[in-house]
N, C-alpha and C positions, 0 to 999 in steps of 0.2 A: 408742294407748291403747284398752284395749275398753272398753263402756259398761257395768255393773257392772247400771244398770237393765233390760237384757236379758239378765243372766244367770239359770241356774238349776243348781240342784244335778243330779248326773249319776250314776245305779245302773248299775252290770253285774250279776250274780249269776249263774254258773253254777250248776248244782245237780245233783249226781252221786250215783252209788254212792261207796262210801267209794275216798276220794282214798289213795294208799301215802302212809304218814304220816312215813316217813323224805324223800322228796320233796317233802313238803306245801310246807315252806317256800322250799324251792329254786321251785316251781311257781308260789307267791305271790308272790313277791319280780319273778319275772319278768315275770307277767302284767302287774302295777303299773308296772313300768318300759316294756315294751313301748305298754301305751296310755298314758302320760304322754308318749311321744318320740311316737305317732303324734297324740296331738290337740296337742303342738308341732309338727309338719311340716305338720298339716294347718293350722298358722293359727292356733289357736284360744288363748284366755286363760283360764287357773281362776288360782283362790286358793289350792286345796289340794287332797290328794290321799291319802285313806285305803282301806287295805289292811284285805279280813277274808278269812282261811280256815280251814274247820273240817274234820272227815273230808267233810261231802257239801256243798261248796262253796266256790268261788274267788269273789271280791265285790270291788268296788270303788266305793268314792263320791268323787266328782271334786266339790269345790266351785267354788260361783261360777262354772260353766263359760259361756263366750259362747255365746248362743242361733245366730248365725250368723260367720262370717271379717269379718274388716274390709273395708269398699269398698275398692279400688281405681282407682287413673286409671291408664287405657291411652292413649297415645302411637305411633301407628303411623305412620311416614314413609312417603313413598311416591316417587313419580320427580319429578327435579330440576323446578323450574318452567318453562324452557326446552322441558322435552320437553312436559311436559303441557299448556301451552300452544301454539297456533301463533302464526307474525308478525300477525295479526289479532286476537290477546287469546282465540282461542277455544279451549275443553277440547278436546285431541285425544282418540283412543281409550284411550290410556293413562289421563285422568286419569279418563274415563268407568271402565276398568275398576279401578282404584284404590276410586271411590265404590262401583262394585256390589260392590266384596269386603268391604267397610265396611258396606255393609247403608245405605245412604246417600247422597242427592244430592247432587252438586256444589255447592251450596251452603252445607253444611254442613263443606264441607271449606276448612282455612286454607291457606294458603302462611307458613312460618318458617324464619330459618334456625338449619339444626343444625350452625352453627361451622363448614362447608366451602361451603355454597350454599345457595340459598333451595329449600326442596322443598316438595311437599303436605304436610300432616299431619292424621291425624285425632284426636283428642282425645276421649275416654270415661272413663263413669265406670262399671266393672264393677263389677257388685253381692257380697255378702259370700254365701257357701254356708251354707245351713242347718250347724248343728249335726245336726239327723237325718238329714241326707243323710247325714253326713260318717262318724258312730260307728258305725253298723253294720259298714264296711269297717273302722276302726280294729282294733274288737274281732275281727273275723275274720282278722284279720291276726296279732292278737297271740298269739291260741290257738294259729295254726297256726306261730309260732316257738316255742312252750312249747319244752323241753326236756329232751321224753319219749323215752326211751329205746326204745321199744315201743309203738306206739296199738293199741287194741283197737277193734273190731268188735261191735256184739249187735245179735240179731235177723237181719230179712234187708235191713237199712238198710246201705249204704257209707260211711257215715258213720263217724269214726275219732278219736279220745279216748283222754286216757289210763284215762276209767272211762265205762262208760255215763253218759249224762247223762239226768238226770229233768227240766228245767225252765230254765225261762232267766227273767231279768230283764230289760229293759232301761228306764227311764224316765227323761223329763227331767223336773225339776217332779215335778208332781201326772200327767203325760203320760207313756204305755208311747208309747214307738218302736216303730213296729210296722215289724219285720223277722223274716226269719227266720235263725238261728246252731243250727249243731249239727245241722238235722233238725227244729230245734224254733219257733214261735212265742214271740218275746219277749210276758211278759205284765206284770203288777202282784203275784204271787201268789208268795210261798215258801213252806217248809216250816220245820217245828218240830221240835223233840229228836224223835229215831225213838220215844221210849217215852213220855216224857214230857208230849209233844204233837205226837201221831201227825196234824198236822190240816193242811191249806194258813192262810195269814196272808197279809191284804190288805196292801199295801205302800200306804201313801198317800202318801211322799213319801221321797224320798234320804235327807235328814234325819232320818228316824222310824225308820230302816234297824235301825240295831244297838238302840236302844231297845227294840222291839218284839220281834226277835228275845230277849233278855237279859229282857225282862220277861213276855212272851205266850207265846217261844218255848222258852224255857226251854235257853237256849245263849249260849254267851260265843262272840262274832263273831270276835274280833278276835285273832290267833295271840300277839303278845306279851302281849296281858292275862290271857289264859286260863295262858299260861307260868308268870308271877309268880304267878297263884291258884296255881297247883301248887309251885312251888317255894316259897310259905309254908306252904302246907298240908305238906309231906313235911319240909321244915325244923321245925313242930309238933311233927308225931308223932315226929319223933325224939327232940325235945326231952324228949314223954312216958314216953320210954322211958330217958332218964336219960343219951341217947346225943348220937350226928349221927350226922345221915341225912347219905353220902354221893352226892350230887350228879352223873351224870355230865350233862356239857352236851349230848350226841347222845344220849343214854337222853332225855333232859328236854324235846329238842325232838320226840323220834320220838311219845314220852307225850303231848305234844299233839298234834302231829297223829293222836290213836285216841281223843281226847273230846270232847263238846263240852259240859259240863256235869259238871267234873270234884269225885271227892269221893274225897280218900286217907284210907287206911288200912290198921290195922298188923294183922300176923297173926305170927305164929312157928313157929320148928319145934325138932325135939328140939334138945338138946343135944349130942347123941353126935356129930353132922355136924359139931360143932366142929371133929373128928378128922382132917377131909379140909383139906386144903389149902385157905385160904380162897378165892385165885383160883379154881378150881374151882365152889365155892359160887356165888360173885357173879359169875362167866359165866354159871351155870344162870341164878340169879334173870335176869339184867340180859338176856341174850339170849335167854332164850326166853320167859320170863313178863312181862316190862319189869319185874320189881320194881328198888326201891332198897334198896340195904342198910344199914344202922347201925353204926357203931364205936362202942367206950365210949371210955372220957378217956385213955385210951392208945393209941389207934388198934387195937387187935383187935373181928373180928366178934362183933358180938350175933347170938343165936337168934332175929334178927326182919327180918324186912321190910314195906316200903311200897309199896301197888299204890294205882292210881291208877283208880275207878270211874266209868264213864258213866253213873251215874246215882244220886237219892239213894234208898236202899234204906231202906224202911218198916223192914226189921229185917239192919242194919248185921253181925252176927254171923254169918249165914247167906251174905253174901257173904264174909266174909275166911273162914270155914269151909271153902266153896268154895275158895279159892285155894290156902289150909293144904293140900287134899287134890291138888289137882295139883300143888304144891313137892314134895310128900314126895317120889313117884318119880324126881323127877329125884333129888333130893340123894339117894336112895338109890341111885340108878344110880351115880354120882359116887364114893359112900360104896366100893360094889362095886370099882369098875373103879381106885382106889388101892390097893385090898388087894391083887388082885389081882395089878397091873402090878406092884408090890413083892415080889412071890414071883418073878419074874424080872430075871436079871441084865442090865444096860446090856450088858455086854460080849456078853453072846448076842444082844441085838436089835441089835447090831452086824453080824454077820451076817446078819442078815434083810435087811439096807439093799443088798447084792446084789443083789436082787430087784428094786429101786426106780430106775427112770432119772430123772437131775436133766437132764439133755439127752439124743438121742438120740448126738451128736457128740462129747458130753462124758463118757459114761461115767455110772455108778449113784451114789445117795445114798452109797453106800462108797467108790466111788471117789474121790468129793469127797472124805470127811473124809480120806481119806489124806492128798489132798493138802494140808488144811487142818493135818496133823499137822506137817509138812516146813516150812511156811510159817510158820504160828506159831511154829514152836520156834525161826527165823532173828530173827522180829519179837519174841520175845521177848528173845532175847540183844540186840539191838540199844536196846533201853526198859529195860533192866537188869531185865527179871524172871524168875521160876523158867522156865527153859525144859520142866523136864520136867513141869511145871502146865500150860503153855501145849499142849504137844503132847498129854500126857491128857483135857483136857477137851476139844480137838479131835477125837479120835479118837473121843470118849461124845457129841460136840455132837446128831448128828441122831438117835439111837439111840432117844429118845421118842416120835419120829412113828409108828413101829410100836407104841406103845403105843396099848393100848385106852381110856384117858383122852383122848389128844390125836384118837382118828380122831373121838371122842364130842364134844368140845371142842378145836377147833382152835385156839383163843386161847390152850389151854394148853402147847403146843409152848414149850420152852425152861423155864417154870418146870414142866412136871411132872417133864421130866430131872433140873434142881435137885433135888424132893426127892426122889428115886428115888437119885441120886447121893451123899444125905449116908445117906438109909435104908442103903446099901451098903459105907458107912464113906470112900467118897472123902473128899477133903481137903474144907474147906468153900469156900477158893478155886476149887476145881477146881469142885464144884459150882455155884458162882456165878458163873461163869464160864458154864458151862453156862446158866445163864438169860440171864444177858447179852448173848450171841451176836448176841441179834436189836434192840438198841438201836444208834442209837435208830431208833425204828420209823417216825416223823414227825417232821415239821418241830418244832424246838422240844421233843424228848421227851429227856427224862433219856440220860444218855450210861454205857457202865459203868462198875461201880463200881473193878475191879481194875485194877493193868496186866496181869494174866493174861486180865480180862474185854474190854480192850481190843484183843491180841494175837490173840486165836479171833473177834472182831467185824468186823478189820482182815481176818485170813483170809478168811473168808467170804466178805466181800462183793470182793474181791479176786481170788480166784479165780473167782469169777462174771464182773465185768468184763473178766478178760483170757481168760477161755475164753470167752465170748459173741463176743465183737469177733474173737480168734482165729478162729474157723469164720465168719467174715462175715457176722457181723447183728450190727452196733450197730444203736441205734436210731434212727428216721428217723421226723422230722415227731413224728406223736403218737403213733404207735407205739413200744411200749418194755415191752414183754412180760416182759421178765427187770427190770423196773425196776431199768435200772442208772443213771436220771438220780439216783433217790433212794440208792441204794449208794455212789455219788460222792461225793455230802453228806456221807451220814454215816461215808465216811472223811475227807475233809476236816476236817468239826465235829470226830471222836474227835481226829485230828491237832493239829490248831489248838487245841482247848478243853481238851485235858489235856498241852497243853504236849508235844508226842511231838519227840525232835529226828532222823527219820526223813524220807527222800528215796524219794519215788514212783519216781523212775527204777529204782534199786535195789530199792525192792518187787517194782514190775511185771517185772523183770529175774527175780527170785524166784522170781513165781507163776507165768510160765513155763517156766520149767526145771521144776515140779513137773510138767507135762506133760509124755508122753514124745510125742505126735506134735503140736505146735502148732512149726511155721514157725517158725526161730531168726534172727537177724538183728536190729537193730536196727528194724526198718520197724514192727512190733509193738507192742513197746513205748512210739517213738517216738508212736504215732500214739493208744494210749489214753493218754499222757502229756498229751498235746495238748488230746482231751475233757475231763480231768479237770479241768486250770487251768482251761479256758475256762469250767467251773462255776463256780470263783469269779466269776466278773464277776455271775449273777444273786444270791450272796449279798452282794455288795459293793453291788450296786443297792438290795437290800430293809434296806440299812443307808444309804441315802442317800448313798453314794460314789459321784463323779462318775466315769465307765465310763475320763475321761483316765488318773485317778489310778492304775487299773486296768492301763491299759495300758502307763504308763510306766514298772509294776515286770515285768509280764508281757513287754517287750520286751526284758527280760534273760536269757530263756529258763530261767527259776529252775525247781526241782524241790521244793522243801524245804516245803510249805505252812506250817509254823510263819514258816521264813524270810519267804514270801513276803506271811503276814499283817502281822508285823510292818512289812514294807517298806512294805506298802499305807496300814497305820494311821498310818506315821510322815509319807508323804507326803502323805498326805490332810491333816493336821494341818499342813504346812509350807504347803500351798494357802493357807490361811488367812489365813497372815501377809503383810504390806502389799508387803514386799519378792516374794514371789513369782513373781507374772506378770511383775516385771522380769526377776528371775534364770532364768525361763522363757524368756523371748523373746530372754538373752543367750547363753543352751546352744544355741540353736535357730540363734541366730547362728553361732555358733562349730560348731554340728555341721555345716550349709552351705557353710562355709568348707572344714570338712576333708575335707565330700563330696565336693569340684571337684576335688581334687587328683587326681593321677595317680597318684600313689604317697604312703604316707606314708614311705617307708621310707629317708627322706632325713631327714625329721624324728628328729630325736636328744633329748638333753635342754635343758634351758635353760641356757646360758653368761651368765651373767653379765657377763663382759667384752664381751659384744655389747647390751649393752642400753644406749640411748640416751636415750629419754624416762623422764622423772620418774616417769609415769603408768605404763609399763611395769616401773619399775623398783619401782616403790610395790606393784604388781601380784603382781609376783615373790617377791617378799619376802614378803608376805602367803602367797602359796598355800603355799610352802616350810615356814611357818611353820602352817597346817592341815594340811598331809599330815602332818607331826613330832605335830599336838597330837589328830588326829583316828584315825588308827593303832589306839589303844585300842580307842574309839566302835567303830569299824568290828568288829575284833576281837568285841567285846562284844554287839554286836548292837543297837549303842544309837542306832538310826538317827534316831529323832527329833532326842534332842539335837545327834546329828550335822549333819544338813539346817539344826539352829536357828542351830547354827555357822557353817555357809557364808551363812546369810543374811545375816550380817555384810559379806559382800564386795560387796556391791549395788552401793554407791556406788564404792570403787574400779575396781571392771568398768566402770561405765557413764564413769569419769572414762579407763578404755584407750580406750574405744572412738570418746571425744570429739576426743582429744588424740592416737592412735599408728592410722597407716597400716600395715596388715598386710601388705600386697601390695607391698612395694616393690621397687625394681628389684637392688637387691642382696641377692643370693641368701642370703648369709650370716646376715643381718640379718632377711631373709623367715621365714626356715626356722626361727630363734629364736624368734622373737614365734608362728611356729604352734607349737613346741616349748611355749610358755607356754599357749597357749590350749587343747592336747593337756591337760596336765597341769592344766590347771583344770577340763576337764571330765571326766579322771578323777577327780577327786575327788567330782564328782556322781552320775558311775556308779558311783559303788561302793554305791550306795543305789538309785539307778534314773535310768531317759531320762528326766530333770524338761524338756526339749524338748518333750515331746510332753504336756504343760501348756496351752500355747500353747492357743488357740481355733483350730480353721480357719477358712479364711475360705470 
């Protein structure tokens, strides 16, 4: 237990040029963790442990920290007493040099035994390491694991950050640790809001840390407090405006890391820019100004937005004035470049895509959507939807990238096709389809809306996977350039989550024949086949499915991901019940038994007229009568109920294998009872190896 009366509260403070404020909280989060695991390793005890970062500073106050490490007793053995001693009782050289490696005389030394013989031993109490010795290596340790992408350089110092640094903290108490971090002398001394209190500020204590700063300094310390100030203040002003301010969560975090002393407010712009496409709009605001934008009570954009200012403005009008006047160009650029792209046809900028290589091995942005034309039109006949939808909107899919909206706004790839595509009279599937394309884009992001949108989604990322893998480069380790771990997903999710009754083999079979030079043969397909399933096991983990459950459907070499969800969900759910790990460990039995064999091919059905025990016979009867009643289930794909079925047979299995010898000397008799046990664990494979249930041992 440490001694609470020698502790003190414990400051770090870096203090920088402005920190990249999409990083900030990545850079925060780590710093905290890195000296929380290093003053645990080093010994040490706090109470607690708070996080501040603003644009010019990374902070931390560690409470209640132990002023030094806890004493320790040191226990050093040395040579048996036989040798240290001679037949005259006297210390030989040994024990002599024992004592001088101890820093200590022979007298000071015991003889005990440690549980084999009596040896020397010398006994100490090693003292506890300051706390200032200890933090300064902490903290330099923790900086130099940050998880900077890029350190910088300035001046003609070697010193390396990810932003030049102005200032260091370090104090324990009322006391600077005096070291040096960064280049710089730790002092007592921060800085205040750049405008608002251009000045240094004496730190007198850990405790006084964010107080002073928030009161003197005229800045909110702390990243989540300053969030919630902005996210009520921009939640206000929309309210003011009769709307909702929409929210994004990475707009909201990047907005604070760019204040430290935040004050929103609204500004607006014409009306006319309603005109353009509102994504368009709210990419300009959101990525290049950080504004947030407004919806009224029906979800369409208002002619307003919310910017978030580092400072309070004597005359509030003159700042959102300012902002008014740098939105206008964009959204008139935006305004421009949809008229524009509207006076030409999708099917011309389909041509241009010639020009554009999607691999050098794989051929141009044209060449894809051909093949995505071929492939859809297969995946759609197969989902029952328009095929000559599916193959149009594939053909028009990439045709916007050559537009001058998308090179302007690359976030608008896929919806500026959309409205480019209804502007030109396509169907409005066909168009929406066209947006679709790229869902979903992230873990957990809306999936599309058609099956025509799901048909050009499936393409896409399909053709990608097997031409990538085709010219030999899947991806390896963390490398995955073509990210095709996240294209796997999101055909699986489309597959799985809109219910598709579609066979990867048969895709992958597809999307290579749409190539005319990729390698034919089974080795291909087989082998992204492979990749694919093995995805599921990390979506089956982040749903807390035991990797068994996983593997017991995956060892039936299934293709079908609807299938194989199903199979996974129903056995996951049959884990649960009490019978279970029996009927696990009696498949597992019985799969061991039909390992040894030499042949099965001696094994027939089950005769009847050969069964001699009760238990066999009880056994018999029963499976005969689930293969008859389960037939449907299987059929139907109703594996749960199926599995809840055979849980029934628990106790009759366990009364075969109490009561009937399988191996016995008469072949006839032999061959029966594995004929029964064949056909009992067919009936479990037809759902999955519930064998490999079992724990290892």
């Amino acid at each position: 237990m440490s001694n609470q009366s020698d502790a003190h509260d414990f400051l770090v403070e870096i203090g920088t040029e402005e920190l990249p404020p999409t990083a900030l909280l990545k850079l925060s989060n780590s710093f905290t963790a890195q000296v929380a695991a290093g003053i645990k390793t080093a010994g040490l005890s706090y109470t607690g442990v708070q996080s501040y970062a603003t644009p010019r500073r990374l902070a931390i106050v560690v409470s209640g920290l132990d002023s030094q490490t806890p004493e320790k007793d040191v226990i050093v053995w040395g040579p048996p007493k036989k040798i240290a001693f001679d037949a005259d009782g006297k210390p030989t050289k040994a024990a002599a040099a024992f004592a001088k490696k101890n820093g200590v005389g022979i007298d000071d030394i015991n003889i005990e035994n440690d549980g084999k013989a009596e040896k020397l031993v010398y006994k100490s109490l090693k003292a506890g390491i300051s706390a200032t010795e200890l933090l300064p290596s902490i903290i330099q340790d923790a900086l130099d694991k940050l998880p900077i992408a890029k350190r910088m350089r300035w001046g003609a110092e070697r010193t390396e950050f990810v932003r030049p640094v102005q200032w260091i903290v370090m104090m324990q108490g009322s006391h600077i640790i005096e070291c040096s971090i960064l280049g710089f002398s730790a002092g007592n001394t921060t800085r205040g809001h750049r405008f608002h209190c251009d000045t240094t500020l004496a730190i007198e204590n850990p405790a006084a840390y964010a107080t002073l700063l928030e009161h003197s300094g005229h800045i909110v310390p702390a990243f989540e407090t300053r969030k919630a100030m902005i996210r009520q203040q921009v939640v206000a002003e929309g309210e003011k405006l009769g709307g909702a301010a929409v929210i994004d969560e990475d707009l909201l975090n990047e907005v604070t890391g760019l204040v430290e002393w935040p004050v929103a407010l609204t500004g607006s712009f014409e009306n006319r820019f309603l005109e353009v496409p509102p994504e368009a709009l709210i990419s300009s605001m959101k990525e290049h100004q950080k504004y947030f934008h407004v919806e009224n009570k029906d979800g369409y954009l208002m002619p307003h937005f919310i910017t978030v200012s580092n400072i309070v403005s004597r005359d509030p009008s003159q700042v959102i004035r300012g902002n008014e006047r740098v939105i206008r160009p964009r959204l008139s650029d935006a305004a421009f470049f949809f008229e524009t792209d509207k006076k030409i046809a999708l099917e011309t900028r389909v041509e241009k895509l010639k020009s554009i290589v999607f691999q050098a091995q794989l051929g141009t942005l044209y060449d894809k959507t051909q093949r995505m034309m071929g492939l859809a039109a297969s995946i759609a006949d197969s989902i029952g939807s328009n095929r000559a939808y599916a193959s149009r909107a594939a053909e028009l899919s990439k045709a916007d990238l050559v537009s001058d909206m998308v090179l302007e706004f690359d976030k608008m790839q896929g919806i500026a096709g959309r409205y480019y595509a209804l502007a030109q009279g396509e169907e409005e599937e066909v168009a929406n389809a066209i947006r679709d394309q790229y869902l979903p884009k992230f873990s957990g992001d809306q999936l599309p809306e058609s099956l025509t949108g799901c048909a050009i989604a499936l393409a896409d990322r399909l053709d990608t996977i097997v031409g990538i893998f085709g010219i030999g480069q899947p991806p390896t380790g963390s490398k995955d350039p073509f990210a095709l771990r996240r294209a796997t997903l999101g055909v699986l999710r489309i597959i799985v989550e809109k219910r598709l009754p579609l066979d990867l083999r048969v895709l992958l079979k597809q999307a290579q024949q749409q190539y005319s030079h990729l390698s034919a043969g089974e080795n291909l397909v087989e082998t992204v086949l492979q990749y694919m399933t093995e995805r599921f096991r990390a979506w089956y983990e982040e749903e807390q499915i035991n990797a068994e459950v996983f593997m017991s459907v995956s060892e039936k070499g299934l293709s079908q991901p609807l299938d194989i969800d199903q199979r996974v969900k129903a056995v996951n759910r049959f884990s649960m019940l009490p019978e279970a790990q029996a009927l696990a460990a009696a498949n597992k039995r019985v799969s061991n038994i039909l390992a040894k064999l030499d042949s099965q091919a001696a094994i027939g059905s089950v005769d009847n007229t050969l069964l001699v025990e009760d238990s066999e016979k009880n056994l018999a009867e029963l499976v005969e009568q689930k293969a008859q009643q389960l037939a449907p289930l299987f059929a139907n794909r109703q594996y749960s109920e199926a599995l809840t079925s055979l849980a029934e047979l628990r106790v009759p299995i366990d009364a075969f294998f109490d009561n009937v010898m399988v191996m016995v000397d008469e072949e006839s008799v032999k061959n029966n009872r594995l004929a029964l046990l064949k056909s009992l664990r067919s009936l479990f494979l037809e759902v999955a190896d519930i064998s490999l249930l079992v724990p290892a041992k």
